[in-house]
KEDOMI-403569 format. One record per residue: residue in three letters; x, y, z of N, C-alpha, C, O in turn. Coordinates in steps of 0.2 Angstrom, whole numbers, plus 2048, in hexadecimal, padded with zeros to 3 digits. Atoms other than C-alpha are relative to their C-alpha. Layout:
# residues N
ALAXYZXYZXYZXYZ
...
//
This chain:
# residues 214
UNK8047FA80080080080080480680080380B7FC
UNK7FB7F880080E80E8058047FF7FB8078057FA
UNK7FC8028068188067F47FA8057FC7FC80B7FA
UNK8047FE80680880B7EA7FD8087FF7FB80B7F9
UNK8017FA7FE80681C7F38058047FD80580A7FA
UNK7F97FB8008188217F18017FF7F78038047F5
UNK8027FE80781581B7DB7FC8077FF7FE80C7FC
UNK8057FB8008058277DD8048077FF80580A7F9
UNK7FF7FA7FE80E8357E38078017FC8068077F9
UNK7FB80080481E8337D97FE8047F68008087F2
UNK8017FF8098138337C87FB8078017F88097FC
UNK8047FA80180B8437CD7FA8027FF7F77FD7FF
UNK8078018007FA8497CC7FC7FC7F97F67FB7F9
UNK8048058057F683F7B98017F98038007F47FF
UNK8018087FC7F882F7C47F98008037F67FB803
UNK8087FF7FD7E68357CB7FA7FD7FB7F77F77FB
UNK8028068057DE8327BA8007FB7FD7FB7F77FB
UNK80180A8027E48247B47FF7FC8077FC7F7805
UNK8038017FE7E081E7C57F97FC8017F67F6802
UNK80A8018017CF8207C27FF7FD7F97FB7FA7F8
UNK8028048067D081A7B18017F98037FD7F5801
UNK8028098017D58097B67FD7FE8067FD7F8808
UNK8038037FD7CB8087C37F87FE7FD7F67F87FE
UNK8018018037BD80D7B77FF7F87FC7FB7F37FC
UNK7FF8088057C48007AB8007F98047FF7F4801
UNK8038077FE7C27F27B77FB7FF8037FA7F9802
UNK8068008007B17F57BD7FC7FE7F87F77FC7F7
UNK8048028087AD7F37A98017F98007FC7F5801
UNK7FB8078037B87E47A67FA7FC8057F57FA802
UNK8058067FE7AE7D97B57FA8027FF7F77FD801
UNK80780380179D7DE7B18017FF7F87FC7FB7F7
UNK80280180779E7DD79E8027F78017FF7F37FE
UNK7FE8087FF7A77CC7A37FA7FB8027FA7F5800
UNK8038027FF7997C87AB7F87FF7FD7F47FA7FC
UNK8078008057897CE7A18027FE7FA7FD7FC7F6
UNK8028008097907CA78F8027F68028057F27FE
UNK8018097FF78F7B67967FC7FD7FA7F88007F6
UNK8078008087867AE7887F97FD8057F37FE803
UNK8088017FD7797A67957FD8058017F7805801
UNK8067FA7FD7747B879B8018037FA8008097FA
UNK8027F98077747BF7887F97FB7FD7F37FD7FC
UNK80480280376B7B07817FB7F98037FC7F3802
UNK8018047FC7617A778C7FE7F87FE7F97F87FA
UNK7FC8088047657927897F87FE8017F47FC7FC
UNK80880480175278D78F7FB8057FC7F58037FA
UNK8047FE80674A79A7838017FE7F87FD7FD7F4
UNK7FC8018077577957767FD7F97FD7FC7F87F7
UNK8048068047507847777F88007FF7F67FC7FB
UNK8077FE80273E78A7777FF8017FA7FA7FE7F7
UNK8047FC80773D7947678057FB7FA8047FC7F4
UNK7FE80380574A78675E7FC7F98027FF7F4803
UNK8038067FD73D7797647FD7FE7F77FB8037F4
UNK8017FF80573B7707527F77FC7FF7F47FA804
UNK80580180172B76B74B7FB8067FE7FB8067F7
UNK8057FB7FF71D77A74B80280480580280A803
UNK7FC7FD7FB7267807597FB8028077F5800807
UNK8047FF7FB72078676A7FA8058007F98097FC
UNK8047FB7FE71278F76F801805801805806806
UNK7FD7FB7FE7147A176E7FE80580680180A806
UNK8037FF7FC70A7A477D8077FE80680880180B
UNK7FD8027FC71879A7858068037FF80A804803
UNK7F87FB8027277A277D801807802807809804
UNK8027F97FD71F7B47828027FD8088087FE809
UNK8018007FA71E7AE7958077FD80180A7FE807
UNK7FA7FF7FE72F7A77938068067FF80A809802
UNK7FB7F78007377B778C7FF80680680380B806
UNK8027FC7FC72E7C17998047FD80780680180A
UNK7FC8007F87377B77A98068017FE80A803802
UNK7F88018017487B87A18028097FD7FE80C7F9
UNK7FD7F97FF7537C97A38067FF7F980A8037F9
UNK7FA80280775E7C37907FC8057FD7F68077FE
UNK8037FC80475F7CF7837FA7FC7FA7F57FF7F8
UNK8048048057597C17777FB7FF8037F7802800
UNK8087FE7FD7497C07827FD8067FF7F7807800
UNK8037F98027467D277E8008007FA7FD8057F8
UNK8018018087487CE76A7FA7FD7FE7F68007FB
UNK8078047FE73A7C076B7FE8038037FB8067FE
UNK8057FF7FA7317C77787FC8077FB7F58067FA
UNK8027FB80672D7D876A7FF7FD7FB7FA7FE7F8
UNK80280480772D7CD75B7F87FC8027F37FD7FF
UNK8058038007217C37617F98078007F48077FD
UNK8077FB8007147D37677FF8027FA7FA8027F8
UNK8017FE8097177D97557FD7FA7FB7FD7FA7F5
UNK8028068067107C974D7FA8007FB7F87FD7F5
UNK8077FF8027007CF74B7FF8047F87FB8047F3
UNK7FF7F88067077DF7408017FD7F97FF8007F4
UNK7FC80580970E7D073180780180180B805804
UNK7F98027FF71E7CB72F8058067FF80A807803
UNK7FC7F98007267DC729802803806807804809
UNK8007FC7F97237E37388037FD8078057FF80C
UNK7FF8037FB7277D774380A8007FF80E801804
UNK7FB7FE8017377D673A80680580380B805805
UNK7FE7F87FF73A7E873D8017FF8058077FF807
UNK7FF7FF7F97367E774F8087F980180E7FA803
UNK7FA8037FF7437D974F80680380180A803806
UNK7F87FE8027537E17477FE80780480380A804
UNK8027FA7FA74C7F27548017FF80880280280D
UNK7FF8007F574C7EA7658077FB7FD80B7F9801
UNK7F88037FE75C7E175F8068047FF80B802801
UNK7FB7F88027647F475980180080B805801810
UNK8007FD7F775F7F676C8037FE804807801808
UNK7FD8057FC7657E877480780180280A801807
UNK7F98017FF7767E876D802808803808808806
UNK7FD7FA7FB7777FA7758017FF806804803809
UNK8018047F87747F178680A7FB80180E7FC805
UNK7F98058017837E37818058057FF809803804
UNK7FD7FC80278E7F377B801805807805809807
UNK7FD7FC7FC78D7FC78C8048008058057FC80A
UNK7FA8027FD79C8017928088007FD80D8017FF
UNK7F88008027A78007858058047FC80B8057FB
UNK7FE7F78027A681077F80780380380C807801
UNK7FD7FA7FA7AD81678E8097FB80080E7FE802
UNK7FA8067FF7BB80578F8068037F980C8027F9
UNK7F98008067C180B77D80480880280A80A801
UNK7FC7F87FE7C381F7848077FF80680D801805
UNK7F78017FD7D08197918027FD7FF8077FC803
UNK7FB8038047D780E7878048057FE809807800
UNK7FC7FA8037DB81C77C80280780380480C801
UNK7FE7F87FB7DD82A78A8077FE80480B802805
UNK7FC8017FD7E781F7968068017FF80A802804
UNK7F87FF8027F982078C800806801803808806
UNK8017FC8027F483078880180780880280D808
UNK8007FC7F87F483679C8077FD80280C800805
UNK7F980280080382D79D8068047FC80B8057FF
UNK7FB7FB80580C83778D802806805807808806
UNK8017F97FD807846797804801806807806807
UNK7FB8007FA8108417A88058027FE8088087FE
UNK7FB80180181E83C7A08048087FD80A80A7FE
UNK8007F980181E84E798802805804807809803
UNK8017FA7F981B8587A88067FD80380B801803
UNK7FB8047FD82984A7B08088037FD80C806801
UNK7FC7FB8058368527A1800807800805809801
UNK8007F77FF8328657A28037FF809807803809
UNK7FE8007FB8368607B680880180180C805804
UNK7F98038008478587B28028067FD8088077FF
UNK7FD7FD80584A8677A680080680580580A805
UNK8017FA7FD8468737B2805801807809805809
UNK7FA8007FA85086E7C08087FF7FD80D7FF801
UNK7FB80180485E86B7B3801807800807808801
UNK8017FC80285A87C7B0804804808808808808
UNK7FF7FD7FA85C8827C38077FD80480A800808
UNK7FA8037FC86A8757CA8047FD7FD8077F9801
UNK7FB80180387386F7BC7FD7F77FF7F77F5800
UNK8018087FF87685B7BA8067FF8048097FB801
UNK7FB8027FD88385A7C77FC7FC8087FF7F980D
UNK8018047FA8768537D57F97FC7FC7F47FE7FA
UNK80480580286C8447CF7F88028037F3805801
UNK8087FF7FC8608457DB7FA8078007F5808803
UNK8047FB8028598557D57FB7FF7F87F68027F6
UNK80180080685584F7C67FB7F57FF7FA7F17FB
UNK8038077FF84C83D7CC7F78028027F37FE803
UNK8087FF7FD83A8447D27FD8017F87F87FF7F7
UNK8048028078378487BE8027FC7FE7FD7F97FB
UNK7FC80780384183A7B87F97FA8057F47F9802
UNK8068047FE83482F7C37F98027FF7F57FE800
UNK8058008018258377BE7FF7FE7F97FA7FC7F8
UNK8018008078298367AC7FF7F87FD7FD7F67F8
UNK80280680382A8227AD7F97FE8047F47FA802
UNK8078047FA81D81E7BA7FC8027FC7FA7FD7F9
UNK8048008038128277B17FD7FD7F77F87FE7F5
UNK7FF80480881481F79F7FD7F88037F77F5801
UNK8028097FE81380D7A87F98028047F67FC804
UNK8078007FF8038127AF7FD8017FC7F87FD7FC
UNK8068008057FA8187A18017FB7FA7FC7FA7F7
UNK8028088027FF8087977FF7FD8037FD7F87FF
UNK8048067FC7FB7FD7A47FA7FF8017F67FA802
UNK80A7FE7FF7E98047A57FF7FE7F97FA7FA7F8
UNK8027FF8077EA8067917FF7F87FF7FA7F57FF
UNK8028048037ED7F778D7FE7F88018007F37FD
UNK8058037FE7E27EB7967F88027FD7F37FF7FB
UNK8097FD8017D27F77938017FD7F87FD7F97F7
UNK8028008077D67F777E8007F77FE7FB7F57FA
UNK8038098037D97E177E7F98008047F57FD800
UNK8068017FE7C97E17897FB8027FB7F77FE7F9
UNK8067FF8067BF7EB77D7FF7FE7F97FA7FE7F5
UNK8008058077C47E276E7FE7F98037F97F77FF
UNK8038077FE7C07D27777FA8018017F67FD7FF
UNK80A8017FF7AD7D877E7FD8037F77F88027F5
UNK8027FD8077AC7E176B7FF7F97FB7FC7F97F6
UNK8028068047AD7D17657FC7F98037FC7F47FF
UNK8038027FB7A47C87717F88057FF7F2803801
UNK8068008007967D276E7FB8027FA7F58047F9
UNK8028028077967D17597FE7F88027F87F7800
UNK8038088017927BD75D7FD8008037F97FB801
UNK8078038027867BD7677FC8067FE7F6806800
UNK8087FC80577C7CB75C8017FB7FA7FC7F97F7
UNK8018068067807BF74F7FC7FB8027F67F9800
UNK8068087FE7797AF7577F98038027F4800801
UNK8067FD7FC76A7BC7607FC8007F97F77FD7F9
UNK8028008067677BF74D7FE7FA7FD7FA7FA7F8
UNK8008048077687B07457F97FA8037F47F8801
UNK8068037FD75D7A77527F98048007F48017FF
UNK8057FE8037507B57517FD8007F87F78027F8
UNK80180080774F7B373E7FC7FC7FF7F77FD7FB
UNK80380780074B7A173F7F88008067F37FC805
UNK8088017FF73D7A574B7FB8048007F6803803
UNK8047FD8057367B27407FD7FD7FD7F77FF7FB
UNK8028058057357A37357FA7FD8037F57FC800
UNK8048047FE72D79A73F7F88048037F3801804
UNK8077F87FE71F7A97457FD8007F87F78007F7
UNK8037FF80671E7AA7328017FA7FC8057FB7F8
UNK7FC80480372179A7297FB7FF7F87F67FE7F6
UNK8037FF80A72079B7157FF8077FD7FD8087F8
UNK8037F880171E7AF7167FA7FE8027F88017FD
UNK8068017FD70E7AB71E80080780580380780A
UNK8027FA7FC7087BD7247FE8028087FF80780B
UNK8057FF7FD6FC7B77318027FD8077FE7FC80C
UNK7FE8037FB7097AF73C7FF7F88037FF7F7809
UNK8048057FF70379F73B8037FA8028007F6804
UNK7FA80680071379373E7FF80080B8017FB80E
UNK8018017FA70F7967527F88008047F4803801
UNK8078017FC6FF79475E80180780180680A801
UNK8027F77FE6F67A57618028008088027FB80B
UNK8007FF7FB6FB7AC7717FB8008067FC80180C
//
């Protein structure tokens, strides 16, 4: 703890932000690690529900399963089906609508995960700057004949680099990893609603006939 106190104080006050940046960036990391699970995006006892083969399930029953489950994919079904009534077009629409939605639900977070990615070095350059104008400065007032005058920016200027990519470059692999973690599952949310559009509509059938009325 007094090790970590005495980097703090060394790297000057741009140690403060990046602080809060990776403190930030790990409050993201374990919930996005958390929410972008594929059970809590797509939930497995609905999944077998609406790929139930034959006629398929009751949509009376597929409704009251998407209504207990908190998945985005239960909010994709659960609107497609209220639109059934409208004809396939529309139902469509509201599909590719609550799943515009969705995926902003899946995406939250990462916004912010890519800004200190790319800010964290960037408060780091900046120490390392104010660190150099120090050294030059006391260079400036006491020559180079006492080391020790010239190690308080000499230590700012590294501390602070190794801080802002330590932060940086955790936050930028994690956001390429939930970024692609959460093109797959809009892909599979996609590909299995499509298929039980089919099945709401089967043949282009308007009237929604491939499932029991609710």
């Amino acid at each position: 703890m007094t090790e970590a106190i005495a980097i703090l104080r060394d790297g000057g006050w741009v140690m403060a932000p990046i602080a809060l940046c990776s403190v930030v960036a790990a409050a993201i990391i374990l919930e996005r690690s958390f929410a972008l699970r594929r059970q809590r995006v797509i939930d497995p006892a609905l999944t077998a529900l609406t790929a139930r083969p034959g006629s398929g399930a009751p949509a009376g029953d597929v409704l009251e399963a998407c209504q207990g489950s908190p998945s985005p994919f239960a909010r994709i079904i659960e609107e497609t089906i209220h639109a059934r009534e409208l004809g396939r077009a529309q139902a469509v629409e509201t599909m590719h609508a609550t799943g515009r939605s969705q995926m902003g639900t899946l995406q939250r977070g990462l916004t912010v995960l890519e800004i200190i990615a790319g800010v964290s070095p960037l408060l780091g350059l900046l120490g390392t700057v104010l660190g150099m104008v120090t050294v030059f400065n006391a260079i400036t007032a006491e020559g180079i004949g006492n080391p020790q005058v010239l190690s308080a920016g000499i230590s700012q200027a590294l501390v602070t680099t190794v801080a802002g990519l330590s932060v940086a470059i955790p936050a930028l692999a994690a956001h390429s990893w939930f970024s692609r973690r959460v093109e797959e599952l809009a892909t599979e949310m996609h590909e299995r609603a499509t298929v039980f559009v089919a099945r709401l509509f089967p043949g282009g059938d308007e009237d929604g006939g491939g499932y029991s009325a609710i």
